[in-house]
KEVONU-234340 format. One record per residue (C-alpha): x, y, z. Coordinates in steps of 0.001 Angstrom, whole numbers, padded with zeros to 6 digits, always signed. Each point is the difference from the previous one (the first is absolute). Layout:
N
XYZ/...
//
This chain:
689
+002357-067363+118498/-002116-002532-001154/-002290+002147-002208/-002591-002676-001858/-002411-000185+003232/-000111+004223-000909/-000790-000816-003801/-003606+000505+000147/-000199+002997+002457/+002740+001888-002735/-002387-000853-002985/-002949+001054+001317/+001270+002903+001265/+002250+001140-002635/-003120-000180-002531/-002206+002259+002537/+002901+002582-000093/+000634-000194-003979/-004007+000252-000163/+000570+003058+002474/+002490+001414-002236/-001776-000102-003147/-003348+001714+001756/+002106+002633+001274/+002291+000360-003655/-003850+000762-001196/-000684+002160+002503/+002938+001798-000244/-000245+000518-003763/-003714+001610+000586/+001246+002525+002726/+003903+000393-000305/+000072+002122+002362/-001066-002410+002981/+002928-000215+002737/-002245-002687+001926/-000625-002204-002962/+004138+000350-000836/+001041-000763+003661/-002616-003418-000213/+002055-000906-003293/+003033+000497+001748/-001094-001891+003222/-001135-002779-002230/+003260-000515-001979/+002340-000006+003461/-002087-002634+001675/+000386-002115-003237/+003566+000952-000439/+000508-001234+003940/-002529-003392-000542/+002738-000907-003548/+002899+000686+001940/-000994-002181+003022/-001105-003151-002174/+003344+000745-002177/-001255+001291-002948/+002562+002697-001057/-000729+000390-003669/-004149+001018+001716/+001561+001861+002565/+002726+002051-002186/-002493+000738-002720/-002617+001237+002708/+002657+002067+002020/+000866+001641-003392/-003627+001404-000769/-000365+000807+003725/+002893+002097-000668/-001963+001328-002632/-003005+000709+001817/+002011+001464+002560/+001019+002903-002297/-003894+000117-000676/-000548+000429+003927/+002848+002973+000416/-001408+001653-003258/+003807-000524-001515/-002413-001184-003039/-003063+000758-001423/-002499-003096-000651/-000405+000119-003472/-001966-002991-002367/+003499-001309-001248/+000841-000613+003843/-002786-001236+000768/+000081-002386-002719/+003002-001405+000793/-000478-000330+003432/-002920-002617-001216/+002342-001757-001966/+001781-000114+003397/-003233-001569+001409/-000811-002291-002723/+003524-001654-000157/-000328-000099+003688/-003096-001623-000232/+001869-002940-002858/+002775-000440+002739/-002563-001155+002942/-002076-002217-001559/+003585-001500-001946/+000834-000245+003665/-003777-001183+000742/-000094-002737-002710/+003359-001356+001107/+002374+001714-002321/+002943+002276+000346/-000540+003953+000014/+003065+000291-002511/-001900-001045-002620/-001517+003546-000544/+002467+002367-001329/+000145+003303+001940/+003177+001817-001603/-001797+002250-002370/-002599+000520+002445/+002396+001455+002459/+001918+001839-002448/-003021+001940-000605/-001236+000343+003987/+003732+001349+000415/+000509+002364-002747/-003541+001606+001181/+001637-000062+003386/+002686+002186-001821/-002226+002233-001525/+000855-001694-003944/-002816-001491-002051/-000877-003659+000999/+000271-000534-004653/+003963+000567-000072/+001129-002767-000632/+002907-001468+000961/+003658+000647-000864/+000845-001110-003501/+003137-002141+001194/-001850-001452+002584/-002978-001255-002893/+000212-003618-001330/+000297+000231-004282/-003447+000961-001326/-001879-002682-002059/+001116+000358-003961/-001886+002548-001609/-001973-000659-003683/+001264+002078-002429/-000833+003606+000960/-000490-001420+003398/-001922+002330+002297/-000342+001218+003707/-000398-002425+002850/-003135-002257+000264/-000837+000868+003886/-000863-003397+001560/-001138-000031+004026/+002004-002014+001821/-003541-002365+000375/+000531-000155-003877/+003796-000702+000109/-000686-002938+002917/-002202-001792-002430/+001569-000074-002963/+003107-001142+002540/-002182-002841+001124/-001709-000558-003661/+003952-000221-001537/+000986-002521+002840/-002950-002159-000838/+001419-000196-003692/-001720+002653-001711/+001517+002978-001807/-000554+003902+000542/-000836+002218-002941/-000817+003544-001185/-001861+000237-002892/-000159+003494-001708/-003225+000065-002302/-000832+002694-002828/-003324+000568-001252/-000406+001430-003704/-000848+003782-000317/-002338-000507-001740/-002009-002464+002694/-003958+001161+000734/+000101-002105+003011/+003076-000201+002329/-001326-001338+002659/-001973-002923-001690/+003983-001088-001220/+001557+000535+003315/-002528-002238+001639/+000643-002457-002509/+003799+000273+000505/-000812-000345+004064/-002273-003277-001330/+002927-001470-002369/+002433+000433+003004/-001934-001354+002814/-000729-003057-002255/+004037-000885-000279/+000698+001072+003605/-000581+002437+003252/-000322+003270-000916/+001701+002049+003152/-000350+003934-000884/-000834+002214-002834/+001039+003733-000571/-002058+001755-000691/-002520-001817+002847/-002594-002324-001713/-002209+002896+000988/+001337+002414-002291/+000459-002685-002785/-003724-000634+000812/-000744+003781-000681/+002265+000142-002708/+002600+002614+001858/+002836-000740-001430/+001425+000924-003251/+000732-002767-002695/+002115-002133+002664/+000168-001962+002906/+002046-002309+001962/-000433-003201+002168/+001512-001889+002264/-000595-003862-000568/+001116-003618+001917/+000279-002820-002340/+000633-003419-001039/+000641+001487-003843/+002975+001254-001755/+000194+003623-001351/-000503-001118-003461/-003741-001922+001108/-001078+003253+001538/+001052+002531-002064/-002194-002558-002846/-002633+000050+002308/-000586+003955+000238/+001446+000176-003577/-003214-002042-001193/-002456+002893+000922/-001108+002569-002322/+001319+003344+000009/+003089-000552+002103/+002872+001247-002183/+002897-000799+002517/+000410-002227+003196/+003654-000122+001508/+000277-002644+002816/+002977+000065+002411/+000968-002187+002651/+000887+001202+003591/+002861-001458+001082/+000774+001731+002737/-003160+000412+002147/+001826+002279+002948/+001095+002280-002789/-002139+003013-001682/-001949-001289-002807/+000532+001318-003093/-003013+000195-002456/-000741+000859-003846/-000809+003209+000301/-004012+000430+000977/+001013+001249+003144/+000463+003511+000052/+003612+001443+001989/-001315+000984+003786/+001875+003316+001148/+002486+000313+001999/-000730-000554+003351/-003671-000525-000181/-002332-001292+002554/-000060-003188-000815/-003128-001209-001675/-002250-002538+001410/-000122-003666-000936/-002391-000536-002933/-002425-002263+000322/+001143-003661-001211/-001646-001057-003065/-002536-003575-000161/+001414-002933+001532/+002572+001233+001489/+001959-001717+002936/-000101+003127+002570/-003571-000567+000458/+001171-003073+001671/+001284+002453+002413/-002834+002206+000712/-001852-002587+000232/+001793-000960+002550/+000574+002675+001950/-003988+000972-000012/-001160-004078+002016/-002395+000552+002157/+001572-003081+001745/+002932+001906+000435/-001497+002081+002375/-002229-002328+001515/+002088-000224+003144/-000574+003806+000627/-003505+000009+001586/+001049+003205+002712/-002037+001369+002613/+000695+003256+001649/+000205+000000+003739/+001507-003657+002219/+000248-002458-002943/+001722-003320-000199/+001472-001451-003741/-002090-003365-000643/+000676-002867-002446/-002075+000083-002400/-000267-004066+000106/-000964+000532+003504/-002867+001873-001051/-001196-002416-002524/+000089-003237+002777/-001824+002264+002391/-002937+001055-002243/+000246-003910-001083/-000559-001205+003727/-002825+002686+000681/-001698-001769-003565/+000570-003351+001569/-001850+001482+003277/-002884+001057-002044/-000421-003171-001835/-000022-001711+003330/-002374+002028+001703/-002666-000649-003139/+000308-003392+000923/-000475+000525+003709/-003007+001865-000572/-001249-002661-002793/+000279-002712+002917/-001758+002406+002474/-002865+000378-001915/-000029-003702-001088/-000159-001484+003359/-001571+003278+001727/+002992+000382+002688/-000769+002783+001501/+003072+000491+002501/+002012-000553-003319/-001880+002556-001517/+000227+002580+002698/+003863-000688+000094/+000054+000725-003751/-001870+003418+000247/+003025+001286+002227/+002523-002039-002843/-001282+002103-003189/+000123+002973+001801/+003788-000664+001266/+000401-001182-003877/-001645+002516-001704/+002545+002314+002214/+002711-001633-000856/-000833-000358-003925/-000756+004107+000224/+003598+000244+001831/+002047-002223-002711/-001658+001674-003309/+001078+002908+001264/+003250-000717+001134/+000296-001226-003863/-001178+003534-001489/+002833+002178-000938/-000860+003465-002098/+000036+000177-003298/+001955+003039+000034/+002866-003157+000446/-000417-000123-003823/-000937+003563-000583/+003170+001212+001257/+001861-001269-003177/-001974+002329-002826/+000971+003018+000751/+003170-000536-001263/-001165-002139-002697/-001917+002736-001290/+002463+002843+000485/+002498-002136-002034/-002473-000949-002878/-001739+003488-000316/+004121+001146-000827/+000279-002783-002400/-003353+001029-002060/+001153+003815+000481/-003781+000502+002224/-000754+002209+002501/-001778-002627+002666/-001220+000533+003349/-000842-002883+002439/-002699+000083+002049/-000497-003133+002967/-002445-000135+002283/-001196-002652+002681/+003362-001481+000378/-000947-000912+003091/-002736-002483-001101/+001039-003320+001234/-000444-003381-001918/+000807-003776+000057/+003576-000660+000025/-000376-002686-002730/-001838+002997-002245/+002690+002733+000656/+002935-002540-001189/-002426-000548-002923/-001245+003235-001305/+003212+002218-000628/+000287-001006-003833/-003208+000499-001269/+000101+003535+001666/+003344+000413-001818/-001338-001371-003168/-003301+002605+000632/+002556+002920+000803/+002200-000601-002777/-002522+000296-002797/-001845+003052+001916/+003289+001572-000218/+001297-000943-003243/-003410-000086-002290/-002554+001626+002441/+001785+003833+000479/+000657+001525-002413/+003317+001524-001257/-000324+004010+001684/-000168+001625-003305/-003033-001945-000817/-001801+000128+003186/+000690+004352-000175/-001444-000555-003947/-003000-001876+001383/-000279+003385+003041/+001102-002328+002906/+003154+000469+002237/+003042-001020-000915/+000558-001937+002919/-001899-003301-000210/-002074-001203+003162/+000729-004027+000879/-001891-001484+002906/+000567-002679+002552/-002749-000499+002406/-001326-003171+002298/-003268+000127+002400/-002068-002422+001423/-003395-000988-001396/-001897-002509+002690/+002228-003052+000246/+002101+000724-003269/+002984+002675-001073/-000599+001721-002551/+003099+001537-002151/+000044+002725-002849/+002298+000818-002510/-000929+003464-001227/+001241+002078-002896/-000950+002914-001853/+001059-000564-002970/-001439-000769-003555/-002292-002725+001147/-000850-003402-002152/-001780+000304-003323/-002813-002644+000263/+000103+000228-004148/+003134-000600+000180/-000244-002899+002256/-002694-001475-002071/+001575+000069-003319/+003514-001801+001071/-002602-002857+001628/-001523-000545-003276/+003274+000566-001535/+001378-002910+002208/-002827-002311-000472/-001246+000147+003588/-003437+001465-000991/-001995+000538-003002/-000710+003609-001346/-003684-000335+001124/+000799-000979+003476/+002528+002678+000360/-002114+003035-001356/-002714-002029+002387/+002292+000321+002735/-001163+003446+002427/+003539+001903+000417/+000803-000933+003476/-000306-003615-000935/+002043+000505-003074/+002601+001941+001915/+000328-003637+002335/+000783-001910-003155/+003989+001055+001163/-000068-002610+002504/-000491-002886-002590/+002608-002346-000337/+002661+001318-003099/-002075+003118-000533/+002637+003076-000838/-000658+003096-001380/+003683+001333-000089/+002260-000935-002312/+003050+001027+002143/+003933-000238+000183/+000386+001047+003059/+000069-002082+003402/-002915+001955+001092/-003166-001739-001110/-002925+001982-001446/-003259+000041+001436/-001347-002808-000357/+002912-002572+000115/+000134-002247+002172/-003020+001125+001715/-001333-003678+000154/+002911-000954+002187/-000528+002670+002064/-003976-000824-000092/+001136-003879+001044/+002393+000841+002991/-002423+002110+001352/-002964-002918-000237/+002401-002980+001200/-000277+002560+003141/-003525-000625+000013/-000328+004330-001310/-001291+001496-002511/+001465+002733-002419/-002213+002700-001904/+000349+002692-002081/-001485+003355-000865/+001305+002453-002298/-001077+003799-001869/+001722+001163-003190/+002201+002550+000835/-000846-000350+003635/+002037-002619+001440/-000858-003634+000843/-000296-002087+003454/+001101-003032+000764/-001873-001710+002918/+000939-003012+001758/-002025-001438+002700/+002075-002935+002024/-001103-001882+003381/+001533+001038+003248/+001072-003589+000582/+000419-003178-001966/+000116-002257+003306/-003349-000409+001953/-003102+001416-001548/-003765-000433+000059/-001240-002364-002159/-003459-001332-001451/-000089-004134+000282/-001934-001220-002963/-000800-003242-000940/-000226-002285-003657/-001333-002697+000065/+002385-001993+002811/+002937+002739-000747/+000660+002764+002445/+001082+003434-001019/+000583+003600+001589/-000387+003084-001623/+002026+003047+001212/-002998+002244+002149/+001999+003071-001810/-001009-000881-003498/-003984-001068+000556/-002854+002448-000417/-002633-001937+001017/-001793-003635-000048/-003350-000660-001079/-002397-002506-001078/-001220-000561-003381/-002287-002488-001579/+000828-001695-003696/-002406+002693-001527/+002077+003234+001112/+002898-001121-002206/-000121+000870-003448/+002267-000309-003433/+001452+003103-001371/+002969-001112-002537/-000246-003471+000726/+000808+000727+003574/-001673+000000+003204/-000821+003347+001764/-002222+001494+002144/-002111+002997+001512/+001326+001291+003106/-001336+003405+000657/-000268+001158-003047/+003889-001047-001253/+000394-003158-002486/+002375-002175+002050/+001450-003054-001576/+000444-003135+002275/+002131-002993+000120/-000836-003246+001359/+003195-000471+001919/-000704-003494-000613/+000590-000702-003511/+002519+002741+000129/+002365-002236+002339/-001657-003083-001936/-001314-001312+003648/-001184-003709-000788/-004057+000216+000048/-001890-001701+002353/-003348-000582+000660/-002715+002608-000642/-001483+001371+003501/-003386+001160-002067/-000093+003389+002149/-000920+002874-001964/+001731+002596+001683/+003787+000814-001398/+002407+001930+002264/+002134+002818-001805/+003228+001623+001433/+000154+003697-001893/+004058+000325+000173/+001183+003378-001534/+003830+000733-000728/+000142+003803-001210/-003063+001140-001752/-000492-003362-001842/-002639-002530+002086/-000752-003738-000838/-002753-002624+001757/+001592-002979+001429/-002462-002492+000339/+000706-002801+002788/-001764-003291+001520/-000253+001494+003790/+000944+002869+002273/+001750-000886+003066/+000986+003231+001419/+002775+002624+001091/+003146-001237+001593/+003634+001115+000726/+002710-001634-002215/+003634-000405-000345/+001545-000092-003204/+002002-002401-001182/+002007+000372-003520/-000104-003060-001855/+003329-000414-000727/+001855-000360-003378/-001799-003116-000999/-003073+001703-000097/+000494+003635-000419/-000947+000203-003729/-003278-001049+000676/-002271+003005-001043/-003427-000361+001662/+001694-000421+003413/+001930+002926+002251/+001292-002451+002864/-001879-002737+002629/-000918+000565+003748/-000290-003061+002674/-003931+000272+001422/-000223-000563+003378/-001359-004005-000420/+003488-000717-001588/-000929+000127-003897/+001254+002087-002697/-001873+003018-001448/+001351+001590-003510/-000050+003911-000276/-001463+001184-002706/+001703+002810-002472/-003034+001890-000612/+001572+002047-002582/+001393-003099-002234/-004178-000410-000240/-000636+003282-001466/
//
């Protein structure tokens, strides 16, 4: 059967089901006890066991027929749905997930490794613990031991794949055993400067304890790491040798990555037949990230957009030349109605009454055809969460509302990692650790929150937490630390204000190992995804309260209302979205507070812009009129004056990107054809502020 004409139909489906399968695995966990939820699992992993077979994937097919047999069991209460079943049936879903987009991207499914994987599903199938391991004759030779040498250094099989593909590409595995002097007041100040020393000679891949622990300092005087590298064992065990208060480093060499790896000693024996534990999570810079990375694209999913009821599966490219053909209709109906007022046709004008309805129609018809939830990028955090709250040892619940709110295409393939980014550091540095949050008389269970509306013609989504909130002092002192403001400016600065210094370029408060940033880092990329949407992102925070994260995003970046303004013989639009209000002014309402112009607007000190000089518009001659025209934009809270030559009025305009040529250019969000042929630049209102 010729199978490649199928390709697309498999993909898309066999992500909806996987998706399916990890909502239910969730659901299932909260409420074991569920038949309906178990037999949806089930039904889930025999369609995609039948779609794999079909196409003439066997390693997909045997791998999924081997947890349905598991889940089977579930279904006839043979077994009891435990967390250690559950957990490895989502290693059965993640690996599944690897193997389609290997197939996806063009590759083989055999280059995922299943054997352990179904070693475990099977000996839970046999009522044995998934952690035996397997016979000793069967076992490749372990790695040589250092002297003393200790239990086995558990590496995932993510882990072992990397350090596979690190090897191939020349580079040579290590464990490095480090010992910290008894006698050391700060443990975790050395370990981070062992995690620093290693990450400067190569990739550091996994550290046991987790970084988290090292972080915390719980651990005991030693630690291992697994490290990729260019170096011999001699240049790294110098480089950790050089700090302070390490009185013994023993670095080994894996040779045998398919083999258990045998550390110094810092790992302490697991017993017998115990659950086994869950992957810890990989140190700074290391390669799995690649991975998760990966796996959480938006784009990956963008093919997904699902409607319940009659639906038919549409190209996304198909989409894209449609709305581009309905902008093309727009732009030519301007100019229809520009020559229908210019030479007063009134038949033509008539006709084009009946055309902008038909248009508008079709416009309304299109957008919406191009709206997909955002629950299409919600879906994924669930598990997200329920895997990083077990890393960090939390108790988090995740609430999600409005997942039905529906938004630009173009946003939704845009948006998922800066809500991962937001997430992450709620999670990680917002909640607290359960014994602190019962110390502080909260519940142990911390409350996360995912939750989209609509405001007017905008979506609106907040990242909620309550955790320990943001310390504006805090905030302010690691600004003037950094340079970024003076002390007077900061202690100027009202706490909300100060508390938005984390979206400055380089600002960090956390001086972290792990790969979860603190609050704080990397906010300003966040901050500048969200504006290259033409959004905004806000946020508001109580000590011991919990913060919000608020981010405010158009419904569409492809037709929108615009203001036409005019400088001197230069045409711009500003987006209708972003403007307060135009007025007049004469020379005498603007005054100099700084050394800058602002003025009076109700009350509120508004500084203004002429949007000439800003865009260094060649200066022609002076008109003498008094009068000045102002266009109050806002983004957020924050409101400037942007002073222009003329007014023309409200129109409807397509955006066009300016393409890579051009795309660095600050000032300037993209161009729209008016309807008498020339070019209009949009204006980036929030590049003014």
């Amino acid at each position: 059967m010729e199978t490649n004409q199928y390709m697309e139909m498999f993909l898309d489906e066999s992500r909806e089901h996987l998706q399916s399968l990890n909502d239910g695995l969730l659901s299932l966990e909260n409420d074991p006890e569920d038949l309906s939820v178990l037999n949806e699992i089930f039904r889930n992993a025999h369609t995609l066991k039948g779609m794999s077979a079909t196409m003439g994937y066997t390693k997909t097919a045997e791998l999924t027929h081997d947890m349905e047999n598991l889940l089977d069991m579930l279904r006839k209460e043979q077994l009891k749905v435990s967390s250690e079943i559950i957990d490895v049936i989502f290693k059965c879903v993640d690996t599944l997930q690897e193997m389609v987009e290997n197939i996806g991207s063009g590759e083989s499914e055999d280059l995922v490794d299943v054997s352990d994987l179904v070693r475990q599903v099977n000996a839970i199938a046999k009522g044995e613990s998934p952690s035996v391991e397997a016979p000793a004759e069967a076992a490749a030779p372990a790695a040589a031991a250092p002297a003393g040498g200790g239990p086995a250094f558990e590496l995932s099989e993510t882990d072992r794949t990397v350090m596979k593909e690190a090897k191939n590409s020349g580079l040579v595995p290590f464990i490095v055993h480090v010992e910290i002097s008894e006698n050391c007041l700060l443990k975790s100040a050395r370990s981070y400067m062992v995690m620093n020393a290693l990450d400067d000679i190569g990739d550091v891949i996994k550290s046991v304890p987790p970084a988290e622990d090292l972080e915390q300092e719980k651990f005991d005087h030693s630690f291992e790491v697994a490290v990729v590298t260019d170096s011999d064992a001699k240049a790294v065990e110098s480089a950790v040798g050089a700090i302070s208060e390490i009185s013994k480093v023993v670095v080994t060499e894996i040779t045998d990555l398919d083999a258990p790896v045998v550390g110094g000693g810092a790992v302490p024996a697991p017993a017998e037949a115990a659950p086994a534990a869950p992957a810890a999570p990989p140190a700074a810079k290391a390669e799995p990230h690649k991975k998760d990375a990966k796996a959480a694209d938006p784009k990956k999913d963008a093919k997904k957009a699902h409607v319940g009821g009659q639906s038919v599966r549409v190209d996304i490219e198909k989409l894209d030349t449609l709305m581009n053909l309905v902008g093309e209709l727009v732009t030519n109906k301007v100019r229809l109605e520009q020559i229908g007022m210019t030479h007063r046709l009134t038949e033509l004008t008539e006709t084009l009454e009946q055309m902008d309805r038909v248009t508008t129609d079709l416009q309304s018809v299109v957008m919406k055809v191009r709206m997909v939830p955002v629950s299409q990028v919600f879906n994924r955090f669930p598990r997200m969460v329920r895997d990083l709250a077990k890393e960090l040892d939390k108790d988090i619940n995740l609430t999600i509302e409005g997942e039905d709110t529906e938004l630009d295409r173009t946003v939704i393939d845009e948006i998922g990692d800066p809500l991962m980014h937001l997430l992450r550091n709620s999670l990680d540095h917002g909640v607290e650790h359960p014994d602190e949050r019962e110390a502080k008389g909260k519940p142990r269970t911390g409350e996360v929150g995912l939750i989209a509306r609509h405001e007017g013609n905008n979506v609106v989504i907040m990242v909620t937490d309550d955790g320990s909130g943001i310390n504006a002092d805090k905030i302010r002192n690691k600004a003037v630390e950094k340079g970024m403001v003076t002390r007077d400016e900061a202690d100027a600065l009202p706490d909300a204000d100060a508390v938005r210094l984390i979206f400055l370029p380089g600002f960090s408060t956390a001086e972290t190992i792990t790969d979860v940033s603190g609050r704080g880092v990397g906010m300003d990329v966040v901050r500048s995804k969200i504006e290259s949407l033409g959004g905004h992102v806000d946020v508001e925070t109580k000590i011991d309260e919990g913060s919000v994260f608020k981010i405010k995003l158009p419904l569409t970046l492809a037709i929108i209302q615009a203001m036409l303004v005019k400088v001197q013989n230069e045409m711009y639009a500003i987006p209708l979205g972003s403007i307060d209000s135009t007025i007049n002014i004469t020379p005498n309402d603007i005054k100099t507070v700084q050394n800058k112009e602002v003025i009076v607007l109700r009350g509120q000190i508004i500084p203004i812009a002429r949007l000439g000089e800003v865009l260094s518009v060649p200066k022609g001659e002076d008109s003498g009129e008094e009068d000045i025209f102002v266009v109050v934009v806002h983004v957020g809270d924050h409101k400037i004056g942007i002073v222009v030559d003329n007014l023309i009025g409200q129109q409807e305009i397509v955006i066009k990107t300016l393409g890579k040529l051009l795309s660095g250019l600050k000032m300037l969000a993209g161009a729209t054809v008016l309807g008498d042929g020339h070019v209009a630049m949009i204006l980036d209102v929030s590049a003014l502020m």
